[in-house]
N, CA, C and O of each residue as an XYZ file, in Angstrom:
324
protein
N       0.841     -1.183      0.000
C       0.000      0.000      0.000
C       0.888      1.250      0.000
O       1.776      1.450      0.830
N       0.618      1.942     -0.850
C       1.603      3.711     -0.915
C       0.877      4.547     -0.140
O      -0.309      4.706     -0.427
N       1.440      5.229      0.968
C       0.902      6.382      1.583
C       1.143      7.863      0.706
O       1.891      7.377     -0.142
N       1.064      8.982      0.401
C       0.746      9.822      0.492
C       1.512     10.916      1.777
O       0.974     11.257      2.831
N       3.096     11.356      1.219
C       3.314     12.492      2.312
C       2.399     13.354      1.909
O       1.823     13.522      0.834
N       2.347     13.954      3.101
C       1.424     15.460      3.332
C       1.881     16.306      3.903
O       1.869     15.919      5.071
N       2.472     17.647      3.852
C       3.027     18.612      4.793
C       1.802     19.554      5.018
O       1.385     20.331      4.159
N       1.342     19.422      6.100
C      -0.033     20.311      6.565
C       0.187     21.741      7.362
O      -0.549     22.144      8.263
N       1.328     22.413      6.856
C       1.823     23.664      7.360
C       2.859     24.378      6.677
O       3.940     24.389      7.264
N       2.781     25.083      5.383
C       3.430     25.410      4.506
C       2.889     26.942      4.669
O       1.680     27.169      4.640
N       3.759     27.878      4.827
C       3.570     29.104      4.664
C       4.028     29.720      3.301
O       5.204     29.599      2.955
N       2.877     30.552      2.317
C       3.004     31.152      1.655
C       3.640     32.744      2.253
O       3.188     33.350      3.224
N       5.176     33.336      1.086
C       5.517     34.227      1.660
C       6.046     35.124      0.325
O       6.781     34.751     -0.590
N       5.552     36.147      0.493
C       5.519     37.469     -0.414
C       6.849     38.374     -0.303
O       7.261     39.286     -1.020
N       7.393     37.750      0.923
C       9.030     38.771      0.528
C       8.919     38.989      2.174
O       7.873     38.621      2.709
N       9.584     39.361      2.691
C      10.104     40.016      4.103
C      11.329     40.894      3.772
O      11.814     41.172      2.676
N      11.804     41.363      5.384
C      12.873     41.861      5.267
C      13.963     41.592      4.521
O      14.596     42.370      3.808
N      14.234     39.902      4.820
C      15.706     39.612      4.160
C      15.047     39.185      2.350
O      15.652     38.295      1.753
N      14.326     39.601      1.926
C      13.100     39.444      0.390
C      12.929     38.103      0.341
O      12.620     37.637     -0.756
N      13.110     37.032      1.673
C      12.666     35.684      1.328
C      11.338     35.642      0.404
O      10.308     36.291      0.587
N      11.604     34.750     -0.598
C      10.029     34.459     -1.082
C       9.763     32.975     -1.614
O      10.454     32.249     -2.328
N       8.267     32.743     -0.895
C       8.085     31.506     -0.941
C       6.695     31.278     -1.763
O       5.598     31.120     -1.228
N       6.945     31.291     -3.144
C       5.895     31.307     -3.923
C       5.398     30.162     -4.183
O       5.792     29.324     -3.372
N       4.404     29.582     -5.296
C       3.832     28.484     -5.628
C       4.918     27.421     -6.018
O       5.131     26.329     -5.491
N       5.492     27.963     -6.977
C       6.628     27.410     -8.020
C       7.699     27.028     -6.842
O       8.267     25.938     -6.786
N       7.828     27.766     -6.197
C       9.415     27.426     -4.884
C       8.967     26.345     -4.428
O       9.554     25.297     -4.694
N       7.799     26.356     -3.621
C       7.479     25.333     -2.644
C       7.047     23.830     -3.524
O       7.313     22.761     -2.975
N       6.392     23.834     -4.868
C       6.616     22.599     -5.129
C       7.927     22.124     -5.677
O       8.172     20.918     -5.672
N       8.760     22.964     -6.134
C      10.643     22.411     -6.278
C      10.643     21.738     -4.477
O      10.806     20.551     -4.193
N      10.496     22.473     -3.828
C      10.978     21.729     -2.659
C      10.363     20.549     -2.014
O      10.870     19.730     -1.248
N       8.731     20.664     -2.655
C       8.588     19.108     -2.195
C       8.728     17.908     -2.986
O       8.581     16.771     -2.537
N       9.072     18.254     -4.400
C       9.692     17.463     -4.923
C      10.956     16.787     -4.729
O      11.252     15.597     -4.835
N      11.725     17.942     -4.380
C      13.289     17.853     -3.709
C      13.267     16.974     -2.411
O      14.197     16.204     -2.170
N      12.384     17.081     -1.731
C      12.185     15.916     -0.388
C      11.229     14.747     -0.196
O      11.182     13.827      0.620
N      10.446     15.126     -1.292
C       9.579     13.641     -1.236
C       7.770     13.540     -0.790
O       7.030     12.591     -0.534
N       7.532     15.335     -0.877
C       6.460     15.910     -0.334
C       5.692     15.325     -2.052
O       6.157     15.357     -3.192
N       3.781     14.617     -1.261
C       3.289     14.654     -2.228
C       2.128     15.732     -1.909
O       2.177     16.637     -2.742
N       1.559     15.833     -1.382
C       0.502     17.279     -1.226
C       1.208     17.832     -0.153
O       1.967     17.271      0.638
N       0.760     19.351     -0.247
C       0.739     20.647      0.796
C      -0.074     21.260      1.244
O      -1.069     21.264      0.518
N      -0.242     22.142      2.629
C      -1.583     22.699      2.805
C      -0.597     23.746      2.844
O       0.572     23.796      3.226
N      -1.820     24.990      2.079
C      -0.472     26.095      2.146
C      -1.581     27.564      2.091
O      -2.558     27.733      1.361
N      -0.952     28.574      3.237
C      -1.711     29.567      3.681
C      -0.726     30.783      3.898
O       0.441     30.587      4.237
N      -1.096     31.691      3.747
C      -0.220     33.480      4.131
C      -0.561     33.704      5.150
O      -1.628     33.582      5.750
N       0.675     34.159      5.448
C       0.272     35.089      6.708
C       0.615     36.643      7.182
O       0.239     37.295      8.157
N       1.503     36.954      6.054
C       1.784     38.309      6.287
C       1.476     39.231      5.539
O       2.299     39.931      4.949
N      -0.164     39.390      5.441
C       0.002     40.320      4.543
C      -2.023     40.351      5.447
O      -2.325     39.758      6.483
N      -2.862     41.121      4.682
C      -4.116     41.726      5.290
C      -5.283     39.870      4.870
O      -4.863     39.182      3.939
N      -6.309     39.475      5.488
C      -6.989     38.385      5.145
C      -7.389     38.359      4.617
O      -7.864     37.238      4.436
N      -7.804     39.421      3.622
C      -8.469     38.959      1.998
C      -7.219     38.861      1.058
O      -7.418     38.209      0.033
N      -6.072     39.346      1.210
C      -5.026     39.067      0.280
C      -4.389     37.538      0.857
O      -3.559     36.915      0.195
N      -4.804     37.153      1.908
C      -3.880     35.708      2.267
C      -4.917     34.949      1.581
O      -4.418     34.125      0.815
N      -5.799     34.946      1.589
C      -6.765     34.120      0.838
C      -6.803     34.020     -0.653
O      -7.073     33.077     -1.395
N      -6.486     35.152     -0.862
C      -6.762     35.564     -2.709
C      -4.452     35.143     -2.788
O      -3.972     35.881     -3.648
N      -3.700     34.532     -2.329
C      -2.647     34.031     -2.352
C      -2.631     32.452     -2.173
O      -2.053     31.579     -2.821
N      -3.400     32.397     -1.155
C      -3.470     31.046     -1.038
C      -4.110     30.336     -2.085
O      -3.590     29.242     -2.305
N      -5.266     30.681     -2.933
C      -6.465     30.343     -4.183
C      -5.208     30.660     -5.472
O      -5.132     29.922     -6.455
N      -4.578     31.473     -5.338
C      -3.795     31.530     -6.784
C      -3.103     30.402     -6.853
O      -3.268     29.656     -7.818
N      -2.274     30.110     -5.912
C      -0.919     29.299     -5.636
C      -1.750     27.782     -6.130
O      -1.281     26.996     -6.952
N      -2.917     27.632     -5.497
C      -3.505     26.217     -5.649
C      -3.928     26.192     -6.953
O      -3.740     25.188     -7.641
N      -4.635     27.457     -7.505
C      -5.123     27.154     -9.084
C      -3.878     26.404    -10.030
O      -3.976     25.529    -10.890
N      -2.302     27.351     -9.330
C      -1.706     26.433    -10.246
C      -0.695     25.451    -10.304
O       0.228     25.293    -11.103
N      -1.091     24.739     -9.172
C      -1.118     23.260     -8.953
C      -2.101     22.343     -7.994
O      -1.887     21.703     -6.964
N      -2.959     22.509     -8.584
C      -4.358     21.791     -8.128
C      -4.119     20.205     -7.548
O      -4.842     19.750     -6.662
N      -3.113     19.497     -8.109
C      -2.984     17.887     -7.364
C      -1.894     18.202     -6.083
O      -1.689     17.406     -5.167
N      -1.391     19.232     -6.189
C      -0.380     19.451     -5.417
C      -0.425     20.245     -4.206
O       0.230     19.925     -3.215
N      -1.207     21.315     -4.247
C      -1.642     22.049     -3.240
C      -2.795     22.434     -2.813
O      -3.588     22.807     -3.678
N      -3.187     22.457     -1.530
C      -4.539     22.650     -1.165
C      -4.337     23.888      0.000
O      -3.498     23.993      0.895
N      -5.578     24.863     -0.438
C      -5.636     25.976      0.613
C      -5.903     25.597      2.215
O      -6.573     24.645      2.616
N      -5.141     26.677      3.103
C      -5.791     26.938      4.001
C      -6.018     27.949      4.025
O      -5.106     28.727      3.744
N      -7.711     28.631      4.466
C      -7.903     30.034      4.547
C      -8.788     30.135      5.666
O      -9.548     29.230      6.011
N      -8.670     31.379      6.295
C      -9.158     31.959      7.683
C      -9.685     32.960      7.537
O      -9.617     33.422      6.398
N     -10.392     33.704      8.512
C     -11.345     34.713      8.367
C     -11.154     35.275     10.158
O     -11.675     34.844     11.187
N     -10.425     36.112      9.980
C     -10.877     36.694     11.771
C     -11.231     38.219     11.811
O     -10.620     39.254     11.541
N     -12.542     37.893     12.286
C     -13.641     39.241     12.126
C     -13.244     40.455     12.266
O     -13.667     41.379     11.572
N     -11.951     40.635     13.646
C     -11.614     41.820     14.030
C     -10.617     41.894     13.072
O      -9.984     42.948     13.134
N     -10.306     41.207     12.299
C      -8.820     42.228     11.376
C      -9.456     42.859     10.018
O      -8.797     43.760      9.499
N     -10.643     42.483      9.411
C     -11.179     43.455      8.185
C     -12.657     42.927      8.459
O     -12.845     41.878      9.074
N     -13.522     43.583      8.047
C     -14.816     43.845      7.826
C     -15.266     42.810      6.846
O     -15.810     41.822      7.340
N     -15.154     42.850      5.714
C     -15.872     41.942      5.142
C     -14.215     41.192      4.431
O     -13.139     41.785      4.354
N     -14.545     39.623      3.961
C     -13.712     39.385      3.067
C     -14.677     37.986      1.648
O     -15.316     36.935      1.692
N     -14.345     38.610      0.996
C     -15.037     38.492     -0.417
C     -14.436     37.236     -1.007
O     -14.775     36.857     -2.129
């Protein structure tokens, strides 16, 4: 029987101080590079309708490969669409 790795904590990242960036394309080189077969993969530094609308891009383009996580917390924006 074949299991299925899963890394269920993958942070999507748009640049920081030192301009780390951890885009769609990076993170599946790297789970290829280690043996990762799906990812759950979510932002966190940036406002909650843009971690969401990051997290939905990244998965559109690799749909067998990555799956969103997205959150909603009331007190940081008003509505998210």
């Amino acid at each position: 029987m074949a299991f299925l790795i899963v890394d269920a904590h993958v942070h999507l990242k748009h640049g920081d101080v030192n301009r780390t960036e951890y885009n769609a394309e990076t993170i599946v080189y790297t789970m290829d590079a280690v043996g990762i077969d799906i990812s759950v993969v979510f932002a966190m530094s940036t406002s909650t309708k843009r971690s969401i609308e990051m997290a939905l891009e990244a998965c559109k383009k690799f749909p067998d490969r990555l799956i969103p996580y997205v959150y909603a917390i009331p007190s940081f924006e008003r509505v998210v669409n």
